[in-house]
C-alpha positions as CSV (number, residue, x, y, z in Angstrom):
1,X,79.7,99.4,91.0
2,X,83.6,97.9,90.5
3,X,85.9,100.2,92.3
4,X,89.5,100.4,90.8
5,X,92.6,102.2,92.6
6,X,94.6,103.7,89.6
7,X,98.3,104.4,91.0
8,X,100.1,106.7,88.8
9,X,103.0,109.1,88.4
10,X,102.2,111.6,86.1
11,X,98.7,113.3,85.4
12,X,96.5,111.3,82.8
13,X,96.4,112.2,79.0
14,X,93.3,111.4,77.0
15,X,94.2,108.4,75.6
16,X,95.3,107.2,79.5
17,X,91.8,108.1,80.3
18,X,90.3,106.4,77.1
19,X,92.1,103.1,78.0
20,X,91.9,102.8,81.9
21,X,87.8,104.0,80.9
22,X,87.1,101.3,78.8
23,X,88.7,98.2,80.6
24,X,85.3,97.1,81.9
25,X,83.0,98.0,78.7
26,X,79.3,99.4,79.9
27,X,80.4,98.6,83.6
28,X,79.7,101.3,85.9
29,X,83.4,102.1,87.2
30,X,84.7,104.6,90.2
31,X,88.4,105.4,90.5
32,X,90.4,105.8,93.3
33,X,93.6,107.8,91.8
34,X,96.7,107.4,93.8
35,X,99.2,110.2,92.8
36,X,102.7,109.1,93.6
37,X,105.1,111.9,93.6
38,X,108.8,111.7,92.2
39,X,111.2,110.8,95.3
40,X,115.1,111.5,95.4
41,X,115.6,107.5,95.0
42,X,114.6,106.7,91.6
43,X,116.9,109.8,89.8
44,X,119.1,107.0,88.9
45,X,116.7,104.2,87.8
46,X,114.7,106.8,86.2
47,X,117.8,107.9,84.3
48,X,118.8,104.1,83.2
49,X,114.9,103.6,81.9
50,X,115.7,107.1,79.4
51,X,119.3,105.6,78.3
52,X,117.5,102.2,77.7
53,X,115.1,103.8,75.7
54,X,117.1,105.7,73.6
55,X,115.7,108.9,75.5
56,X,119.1,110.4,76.1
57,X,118.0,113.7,76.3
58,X,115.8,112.9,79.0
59,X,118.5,111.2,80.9
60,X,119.8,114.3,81.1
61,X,117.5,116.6,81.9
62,X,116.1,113.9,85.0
63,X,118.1,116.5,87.6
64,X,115.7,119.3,86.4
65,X,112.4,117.5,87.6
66,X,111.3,118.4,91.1
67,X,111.6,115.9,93.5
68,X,111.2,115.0,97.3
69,X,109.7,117.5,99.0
70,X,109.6,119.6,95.8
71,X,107.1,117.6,94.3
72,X,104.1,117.9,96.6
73,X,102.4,120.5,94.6
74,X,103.6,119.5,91.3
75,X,101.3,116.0,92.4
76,X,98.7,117.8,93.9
77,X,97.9,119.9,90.3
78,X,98.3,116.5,88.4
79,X,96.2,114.7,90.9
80,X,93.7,117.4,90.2
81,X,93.9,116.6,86.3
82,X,93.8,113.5,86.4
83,X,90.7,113.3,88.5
84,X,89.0,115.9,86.7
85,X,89.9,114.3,83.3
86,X,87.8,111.0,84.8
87,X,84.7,112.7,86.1
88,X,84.9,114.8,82.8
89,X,84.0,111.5,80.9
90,X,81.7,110.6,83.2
91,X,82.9,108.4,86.0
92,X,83.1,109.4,89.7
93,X,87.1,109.4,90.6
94,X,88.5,110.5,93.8
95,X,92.1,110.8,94.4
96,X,95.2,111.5,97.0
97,X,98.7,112.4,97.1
98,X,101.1,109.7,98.4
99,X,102.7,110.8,101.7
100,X,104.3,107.5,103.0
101,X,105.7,104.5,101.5
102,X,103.2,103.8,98.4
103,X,102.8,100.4,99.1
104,X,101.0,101.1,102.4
105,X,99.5,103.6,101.0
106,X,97.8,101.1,98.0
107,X,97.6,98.7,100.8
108,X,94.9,101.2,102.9
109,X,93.3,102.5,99.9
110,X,92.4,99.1,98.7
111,X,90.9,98.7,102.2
112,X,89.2,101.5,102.8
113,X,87.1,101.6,98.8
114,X,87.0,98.1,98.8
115,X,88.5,98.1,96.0
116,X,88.0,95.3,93.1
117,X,91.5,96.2,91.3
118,X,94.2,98.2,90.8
119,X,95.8,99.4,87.8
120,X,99.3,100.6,88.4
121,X,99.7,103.1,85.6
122,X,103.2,103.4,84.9
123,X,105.9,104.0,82.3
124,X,108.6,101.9,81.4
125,X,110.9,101.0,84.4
126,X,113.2,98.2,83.1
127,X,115.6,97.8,85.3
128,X,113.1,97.6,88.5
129,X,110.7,95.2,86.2
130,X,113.7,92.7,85.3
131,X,114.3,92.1,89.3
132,X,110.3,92.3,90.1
133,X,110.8,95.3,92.1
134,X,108.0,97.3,90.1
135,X,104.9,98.8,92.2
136,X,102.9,96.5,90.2
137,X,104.8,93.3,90.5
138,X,104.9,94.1,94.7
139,X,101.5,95.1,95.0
140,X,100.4,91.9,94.1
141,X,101.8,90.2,97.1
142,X,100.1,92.9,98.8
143,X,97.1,94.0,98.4
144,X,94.8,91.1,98.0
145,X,93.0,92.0,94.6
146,X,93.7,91.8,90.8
147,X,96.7,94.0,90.0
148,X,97.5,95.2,86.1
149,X,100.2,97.2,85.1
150,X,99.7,99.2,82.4
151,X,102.4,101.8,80.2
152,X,101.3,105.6,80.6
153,X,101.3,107.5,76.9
154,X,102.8,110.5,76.9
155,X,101.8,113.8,74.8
């Protein structure tokens, strides 16, 4: 059995599913899904990443997105997707909201599923990526396992 934690930040679509799915071909794989909610913090990097898109409209509308404290059960109800989506397709997934500081977080979870990998699933944050300051680029001085960042699709 090859145990991945999957660290995201919005719930799964199909073709997220499809892709993290098939990574390892006929390999039987379990998920560990890491929900990480929105925090006050990244409002402005989040808005950069939209302007450097060309997402302006999304820019905009970053002050309408729950965050903090707000975003608990937001989370929880993607967490709840996204896990669903994976056993749906046949592979056993487990999940958890982050509470703390994500790294830690990744840092036990790896630990306590013996974990093989993680896949930080993630969309576009360019200016955090430039200076390495990306989940996945700190998680590898971290966690002791393989760590691959991959870009989220949206619907």
């Amino acid at each position: 059995m090859f145990t991945t934690v999957l660290m995201i930040e919005k719930p799964l679509v199909p073709t997220d599913v499809e892709m993290v799915g098939t990574l390892h071909g006929e390999e039987d794989v379990a998920f560990f899904v890491l929900m990480q909610p929105r925090g006050h913090q990244d409002r402005l990097l989040r808005a950069l990443d939209d302007v450097a898109l060309g997402e302006l409209e999304d820019a905009v509308r970053e002050a309408d997105e729950p965050e903090g404290d707000e975003a608990g059960q937001p989370a929880r109800v993607a967490l709840e997707h996204s896990v669903r989506s994976l056993r749906d397709l046949g592979f056993r997934a487990e999940g958890r909201v982050v509470d703390s500081h994500p790294l830690d977080a990744l840092t036990t979870v790896v630990e306590e599923v013996g974990a093989d990998e993680v896949i930080v699933l993630t969309a576009p944050h360019f200016v955090e990526e430039f200076f390495h300051r990306d989940w996945a680029s700190r998680a590898r001085h971290r966690v002791g396992v393989p760590v691959l960042k991959l870009f989220a699709h949206s619907e």
